[in-house]
C-alpha positions as CSV (number, residue, x, y, z in Angstrom):
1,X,2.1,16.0,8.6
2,X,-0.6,14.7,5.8
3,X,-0.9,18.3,4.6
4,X,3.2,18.1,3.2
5,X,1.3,15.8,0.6
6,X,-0.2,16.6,-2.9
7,X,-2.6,14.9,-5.0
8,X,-1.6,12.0,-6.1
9,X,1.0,11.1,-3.7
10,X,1.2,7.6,-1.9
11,X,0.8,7.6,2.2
12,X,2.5,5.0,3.7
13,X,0.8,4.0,7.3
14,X,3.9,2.9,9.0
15,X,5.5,6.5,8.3
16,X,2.5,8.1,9.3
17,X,2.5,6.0,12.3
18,X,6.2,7.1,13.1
19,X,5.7,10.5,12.8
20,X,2.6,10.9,15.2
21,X,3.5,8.0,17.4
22,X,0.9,5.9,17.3
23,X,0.0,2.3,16.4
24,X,-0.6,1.0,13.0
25,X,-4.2,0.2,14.2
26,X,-4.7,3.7,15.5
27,X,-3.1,5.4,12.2
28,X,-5.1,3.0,10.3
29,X,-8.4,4.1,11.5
30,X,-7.3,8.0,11.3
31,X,-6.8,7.5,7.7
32,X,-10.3,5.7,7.2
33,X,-11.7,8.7,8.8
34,X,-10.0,11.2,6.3
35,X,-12.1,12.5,3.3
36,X,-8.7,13.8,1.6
37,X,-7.1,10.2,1.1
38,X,-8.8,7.1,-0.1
39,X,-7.5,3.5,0.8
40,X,-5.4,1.7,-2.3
41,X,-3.5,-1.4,-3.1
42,X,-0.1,-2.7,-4.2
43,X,1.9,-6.1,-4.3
44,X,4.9,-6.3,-2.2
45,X,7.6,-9.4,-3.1
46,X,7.7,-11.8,-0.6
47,X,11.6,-12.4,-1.6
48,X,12.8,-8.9,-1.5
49,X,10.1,-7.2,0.8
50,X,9.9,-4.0,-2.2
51,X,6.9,-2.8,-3.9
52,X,6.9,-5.4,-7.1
53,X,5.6,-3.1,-9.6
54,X,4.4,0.1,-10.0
55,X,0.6,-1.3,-10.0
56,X,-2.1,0.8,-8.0
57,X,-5.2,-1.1,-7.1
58,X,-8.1,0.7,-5.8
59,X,-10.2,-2.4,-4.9
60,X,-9.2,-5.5,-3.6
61,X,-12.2,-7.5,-6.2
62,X,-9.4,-5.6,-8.9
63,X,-6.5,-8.1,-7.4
64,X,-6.2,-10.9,-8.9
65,X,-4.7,-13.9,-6.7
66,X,-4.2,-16.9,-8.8
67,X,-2.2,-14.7,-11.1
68,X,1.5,-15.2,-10.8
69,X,3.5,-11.7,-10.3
70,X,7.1,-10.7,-11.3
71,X,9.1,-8.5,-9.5
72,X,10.8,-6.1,-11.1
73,X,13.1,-5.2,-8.7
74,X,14.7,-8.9,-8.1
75,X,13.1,-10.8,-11.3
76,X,11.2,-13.3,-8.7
77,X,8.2,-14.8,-9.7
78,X,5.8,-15.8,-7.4
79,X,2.1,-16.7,-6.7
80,X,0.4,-13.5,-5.5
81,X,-1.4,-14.2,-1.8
82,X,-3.5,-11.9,0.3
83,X,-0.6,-11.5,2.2
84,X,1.6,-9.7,-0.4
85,X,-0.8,-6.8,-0.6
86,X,-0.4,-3.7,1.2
87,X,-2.2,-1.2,2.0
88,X,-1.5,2.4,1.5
89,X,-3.5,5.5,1.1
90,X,-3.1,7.9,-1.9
91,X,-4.0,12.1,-1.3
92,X,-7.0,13.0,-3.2
């Protein structure tokens, strides 16, 4: 299933985790193990549960969480926390 992605492309763990049916821990851990993919960062709106920009991070020390975030989707401002951020993996 990982090889359908190019360089550049976005993994989401929850589909990977659908397709080979296993947990989120377990997918998780096979993507760690992966040289092809490296671990990356985005903010998710607490309001509307969608990506609130189009921001990559590829460090958490990058994220900044007293900064107040917009979404662009539903126009929501809100105080970023640790628990907006999700992680996804991008194909190398």
């Amino acid at each position: 299933m990982l090889e359908k992605y190019k360089k550049g492309d976005l993994i989401f763990p929850s589909a990977v985790s659908r397709f080979y049916h296993i947990t989120l821990a377990e997918t998780y851990k096979l993507l760690d193990q992966r040289k092809d993919v490296r671990k990356v960062y985005m903010v998710y709106c607490p309001i509307c549960d969608r990506c609130a920009n189009q921001i990559i991070y590829y460090s958490l020390a990058d994220i900044n969480f007293s900064e107040e975030i917009g979404c662009e989707n539903c126009d929501t401002l809100f105080l970023l926390k640790p628990v907006d951020v999700m992680v996804l993996y991008e194909k190398m």
